[in-house]
Structures are given as structure tokens and as C-alpha cells.
Backbone as JSON, one array per atom type, in Angstrom:
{
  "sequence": "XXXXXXXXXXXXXXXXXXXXXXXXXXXXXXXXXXXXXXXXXXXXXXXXXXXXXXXXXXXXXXXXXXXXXXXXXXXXXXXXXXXXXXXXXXXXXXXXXXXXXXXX",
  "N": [[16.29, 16.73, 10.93], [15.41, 15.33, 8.4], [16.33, 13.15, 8.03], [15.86, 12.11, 10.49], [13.22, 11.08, 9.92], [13.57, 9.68, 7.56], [15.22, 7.6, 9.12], [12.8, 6.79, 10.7], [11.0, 5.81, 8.95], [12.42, 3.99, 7.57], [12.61, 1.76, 9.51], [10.31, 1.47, 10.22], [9.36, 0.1, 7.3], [10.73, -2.16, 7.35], [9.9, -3.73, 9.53], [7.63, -4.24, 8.74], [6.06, -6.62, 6.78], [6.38, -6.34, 3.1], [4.87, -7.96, 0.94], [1.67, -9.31, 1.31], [0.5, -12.8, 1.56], [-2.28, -13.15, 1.43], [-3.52, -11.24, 0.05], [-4.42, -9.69, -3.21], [-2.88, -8.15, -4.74], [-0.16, -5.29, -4.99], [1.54, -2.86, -3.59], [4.33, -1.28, -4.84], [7.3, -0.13, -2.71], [9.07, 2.83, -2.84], [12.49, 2.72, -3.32], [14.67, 4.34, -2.37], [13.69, 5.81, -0.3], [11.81, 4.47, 0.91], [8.96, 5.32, 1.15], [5.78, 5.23, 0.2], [4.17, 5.3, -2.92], [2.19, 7.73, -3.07], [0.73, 9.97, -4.31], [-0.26, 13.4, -4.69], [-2.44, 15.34, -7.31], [-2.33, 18.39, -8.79], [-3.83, 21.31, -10.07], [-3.4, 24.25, -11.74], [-4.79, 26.29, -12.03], [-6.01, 27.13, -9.37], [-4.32, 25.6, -7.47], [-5.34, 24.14, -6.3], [-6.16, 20.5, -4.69], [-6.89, 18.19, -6.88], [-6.97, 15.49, -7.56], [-5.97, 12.7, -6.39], [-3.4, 9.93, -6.9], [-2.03, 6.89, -7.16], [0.65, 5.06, -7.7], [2.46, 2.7, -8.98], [1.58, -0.02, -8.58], [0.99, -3.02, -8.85], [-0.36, -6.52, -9.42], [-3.42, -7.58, -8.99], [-5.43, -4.85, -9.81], [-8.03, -3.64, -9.59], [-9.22, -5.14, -7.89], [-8.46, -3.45, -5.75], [-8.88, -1.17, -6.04], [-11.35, -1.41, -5.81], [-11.83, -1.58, -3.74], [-10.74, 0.48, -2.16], [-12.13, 2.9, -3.2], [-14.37, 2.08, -1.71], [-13.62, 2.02, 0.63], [-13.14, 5.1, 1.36], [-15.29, 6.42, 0.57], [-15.84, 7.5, -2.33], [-14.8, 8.26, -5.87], [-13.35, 6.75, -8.28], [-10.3, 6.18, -10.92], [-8.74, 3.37, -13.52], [-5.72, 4.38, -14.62], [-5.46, 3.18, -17.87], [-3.13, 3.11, -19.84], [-0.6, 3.12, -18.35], [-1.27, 2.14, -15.71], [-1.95, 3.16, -12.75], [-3.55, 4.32, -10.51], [-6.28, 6.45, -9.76], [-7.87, 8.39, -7.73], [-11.01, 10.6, -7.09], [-10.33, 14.02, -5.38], [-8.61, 14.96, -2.22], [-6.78, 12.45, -0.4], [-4.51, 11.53, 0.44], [-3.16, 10.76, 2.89], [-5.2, 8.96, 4.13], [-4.96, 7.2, 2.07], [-2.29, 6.23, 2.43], [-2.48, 5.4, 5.21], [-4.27, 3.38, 4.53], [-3.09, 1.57, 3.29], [-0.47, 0.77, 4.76], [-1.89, 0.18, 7.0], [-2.79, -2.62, 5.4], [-0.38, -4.06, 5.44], [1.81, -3.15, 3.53]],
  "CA": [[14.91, 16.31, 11.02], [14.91, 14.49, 7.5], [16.9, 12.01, 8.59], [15.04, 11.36, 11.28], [12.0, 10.76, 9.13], [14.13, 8.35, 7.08], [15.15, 6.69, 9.83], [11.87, 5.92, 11.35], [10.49, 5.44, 7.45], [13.05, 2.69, 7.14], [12.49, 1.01, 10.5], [8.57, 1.07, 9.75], [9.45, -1.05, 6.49], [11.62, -3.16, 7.96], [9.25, -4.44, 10.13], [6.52, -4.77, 7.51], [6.22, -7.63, 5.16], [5.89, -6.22, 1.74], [4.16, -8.67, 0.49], [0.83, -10.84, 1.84], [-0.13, -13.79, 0.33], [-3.73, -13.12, 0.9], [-3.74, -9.62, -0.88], [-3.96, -10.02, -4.47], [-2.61, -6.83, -5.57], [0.71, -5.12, -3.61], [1.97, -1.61, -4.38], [5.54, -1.36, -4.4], [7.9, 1.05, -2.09], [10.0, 3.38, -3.22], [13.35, 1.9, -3.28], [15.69, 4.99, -1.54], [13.46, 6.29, 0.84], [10.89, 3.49, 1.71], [7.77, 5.7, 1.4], [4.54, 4.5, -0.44], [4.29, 6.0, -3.95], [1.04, 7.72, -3.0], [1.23, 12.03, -5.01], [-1.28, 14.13, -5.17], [-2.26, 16.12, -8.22], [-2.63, 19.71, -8.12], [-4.2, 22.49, -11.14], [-2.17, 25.23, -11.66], [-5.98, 27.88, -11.79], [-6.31, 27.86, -7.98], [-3.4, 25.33, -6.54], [-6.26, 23.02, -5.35], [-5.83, 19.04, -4.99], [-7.96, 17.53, -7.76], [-6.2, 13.52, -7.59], [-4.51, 11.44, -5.38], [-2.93, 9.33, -7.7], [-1.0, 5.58, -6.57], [1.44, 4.14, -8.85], [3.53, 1.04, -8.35], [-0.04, -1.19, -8.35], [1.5, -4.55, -9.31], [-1.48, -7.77, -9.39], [-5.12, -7.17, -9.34], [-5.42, -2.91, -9.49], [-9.24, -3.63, -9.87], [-9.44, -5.02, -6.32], [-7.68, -2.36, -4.9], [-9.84, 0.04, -6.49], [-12.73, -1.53, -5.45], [-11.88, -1.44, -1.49], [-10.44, 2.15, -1.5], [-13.54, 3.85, -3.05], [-15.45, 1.25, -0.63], [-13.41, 2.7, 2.35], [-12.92, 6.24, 1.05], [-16.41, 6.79, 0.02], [-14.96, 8.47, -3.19], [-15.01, 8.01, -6.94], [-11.67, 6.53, -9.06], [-10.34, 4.99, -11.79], [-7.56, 3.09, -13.37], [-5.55, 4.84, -16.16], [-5.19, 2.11, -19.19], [-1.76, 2.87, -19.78], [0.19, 3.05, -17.12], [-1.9, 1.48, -14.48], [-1.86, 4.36, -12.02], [-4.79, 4.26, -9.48], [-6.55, 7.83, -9.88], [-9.45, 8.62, -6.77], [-11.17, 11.6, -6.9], [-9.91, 14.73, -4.09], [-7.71, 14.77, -1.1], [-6.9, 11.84, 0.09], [-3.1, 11.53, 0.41], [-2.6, 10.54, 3.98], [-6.16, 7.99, 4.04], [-4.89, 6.26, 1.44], [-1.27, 5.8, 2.75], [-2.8, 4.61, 6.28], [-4.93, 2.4, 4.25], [-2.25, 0.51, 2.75], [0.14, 0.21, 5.34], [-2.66, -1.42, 7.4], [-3.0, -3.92, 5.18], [0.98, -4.7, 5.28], [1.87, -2.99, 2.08]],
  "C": [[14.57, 15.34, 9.9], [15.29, 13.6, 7.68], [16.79, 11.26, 9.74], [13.68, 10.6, 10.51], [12.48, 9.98, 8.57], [14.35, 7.32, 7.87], [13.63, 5.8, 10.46], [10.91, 5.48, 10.05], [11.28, 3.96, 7.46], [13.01, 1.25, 8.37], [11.16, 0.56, 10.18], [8.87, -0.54, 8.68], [9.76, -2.11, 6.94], [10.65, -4.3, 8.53], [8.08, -4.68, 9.74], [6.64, -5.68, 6.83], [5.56, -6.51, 4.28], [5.31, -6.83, 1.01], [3.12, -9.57, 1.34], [0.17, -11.68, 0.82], [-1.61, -13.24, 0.3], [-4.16, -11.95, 0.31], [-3.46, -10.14, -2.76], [-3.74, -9.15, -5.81], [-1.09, -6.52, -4.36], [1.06, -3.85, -4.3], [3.7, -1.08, -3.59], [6.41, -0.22, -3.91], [8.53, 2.21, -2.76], [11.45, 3.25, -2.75], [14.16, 3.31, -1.86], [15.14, 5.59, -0.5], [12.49, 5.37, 1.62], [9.62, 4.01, 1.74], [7.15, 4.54, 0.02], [4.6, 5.53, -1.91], [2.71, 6.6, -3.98], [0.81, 9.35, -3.64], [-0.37, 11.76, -4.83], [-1.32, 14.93, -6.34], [-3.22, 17.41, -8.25], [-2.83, 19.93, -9.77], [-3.8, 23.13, -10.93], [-3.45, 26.67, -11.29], [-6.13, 27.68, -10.55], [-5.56, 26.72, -6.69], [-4.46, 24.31, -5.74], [-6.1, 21.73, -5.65], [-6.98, 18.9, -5.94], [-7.98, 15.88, -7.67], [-5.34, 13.78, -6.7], [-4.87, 10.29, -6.19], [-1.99, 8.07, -6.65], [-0.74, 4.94, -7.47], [1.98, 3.29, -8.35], [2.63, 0.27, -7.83], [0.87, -2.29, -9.06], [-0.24, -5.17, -9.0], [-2.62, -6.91, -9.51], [-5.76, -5.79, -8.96], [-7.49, -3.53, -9.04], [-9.79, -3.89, -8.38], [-9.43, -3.87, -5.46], [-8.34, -1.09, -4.88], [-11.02, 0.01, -5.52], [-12.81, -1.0, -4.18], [-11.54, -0.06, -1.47], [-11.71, 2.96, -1.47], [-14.75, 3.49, -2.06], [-15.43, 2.1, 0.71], [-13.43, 3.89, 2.46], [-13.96, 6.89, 0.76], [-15.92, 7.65, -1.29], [-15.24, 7.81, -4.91], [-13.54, 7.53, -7.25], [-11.84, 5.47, -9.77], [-8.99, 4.51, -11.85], [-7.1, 3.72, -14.58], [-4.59, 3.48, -16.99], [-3.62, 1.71, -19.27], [-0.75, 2.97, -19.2], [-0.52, 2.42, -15.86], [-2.16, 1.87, -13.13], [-3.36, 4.14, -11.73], [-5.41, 5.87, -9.73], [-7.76, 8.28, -8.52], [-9.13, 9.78, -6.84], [-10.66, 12.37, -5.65], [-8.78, 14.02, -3.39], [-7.86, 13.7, -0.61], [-5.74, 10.91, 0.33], [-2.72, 10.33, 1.97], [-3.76, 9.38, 4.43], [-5.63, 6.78, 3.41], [-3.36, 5.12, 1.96], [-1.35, 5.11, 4.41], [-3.72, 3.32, 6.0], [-4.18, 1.46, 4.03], [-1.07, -0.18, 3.16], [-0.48, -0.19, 6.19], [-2.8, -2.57, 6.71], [-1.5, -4.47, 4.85], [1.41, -4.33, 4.2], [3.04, -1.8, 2.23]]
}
């Protein structure tokens, strides 16, 4: 079964550009399996999502920000040093349909 999921993970890419010119931000794959680098982050007092976190923001995070909480109705920031996308709650599987609509 996982290797089905790879397979149709790696076909998806395939047929994606990773990059559009008119985007001026891109968030980059994960090299061995082809998913989106999109985690959630969990508290250990009651196992509940608190963040959905997106790393591998290359170009203009600030855009990117802007449109998610736009489309997500949602709060988020960017963290300083590492550049890691942060939006408030669940929103794991929104965000990862968000971004492979826009070719990413």
C-alpha cells in the first residue's frame, strides 16, 4: 500500500511544474518521497493539533502568508529564524491542497 502511495506521489510531481514564474515564493518538495513539507504540531497535555507548520518557503514567505490566512480564514506567522510558516490549528490537508493548486 506504501508503495502505492509513492507511486502515485511521484507521478503527481512529475506532472507538476515545481516552479511558476508568476508565484513569487515556491515551497520546496521533499526530495525521497515527493510530498509537500507541510507537519503538524501537536502538545504533549491532551495530544491536540495546536500548528500546522510549512517549511521549505524559499522567495517571498510574506506573500504566502498573506493568501493562506486570506484563504484559511486563520491566524499565522513567520518564525525569524528559520523561516517556517506557522498558522494557527488544523489545517494539514487545506494547506497541502492549497499549494498543489497553485503548482507547487
Amino acid at each position: 500500500m506504501f508503495s502505492s502511495l509513492l507511486a502515485r506521489s511521484a507521478a503527481a510531481t512529475a506532472a507538476q511544474p515545481t516552479t511558476t514564474n508568476s508565484l513569487k515564493y515556491s515551497v520546496t518538495r521533499i526530495a525521497e518521497s515527493g510530498w509537500l513539507p507541510v507537519y503538524r504540531d501537536y502538545r504533549r497535555s491532551n495530544n491536540m493539533v495546536k500548528a500546522t507548520i510549512i517549511r521549505r518557503v524559499s522567495g517571498n514567505s510574506q506573500i504566502l502568508l498573506k493568501e493562506l490566512v486570506s484563504a484559511l480564514n486563520t491566524e499565522g506567522t513567520i518564525k525569524p529564524i528559520n523561516g517556517n510558516i506557522v498558522l494557527k490549528g488544523d489545517h494539514l490537508h487545506a494547506v497541502r491542497d492549497f499549494l498543489t493548486a497553485r503548482g507547487l
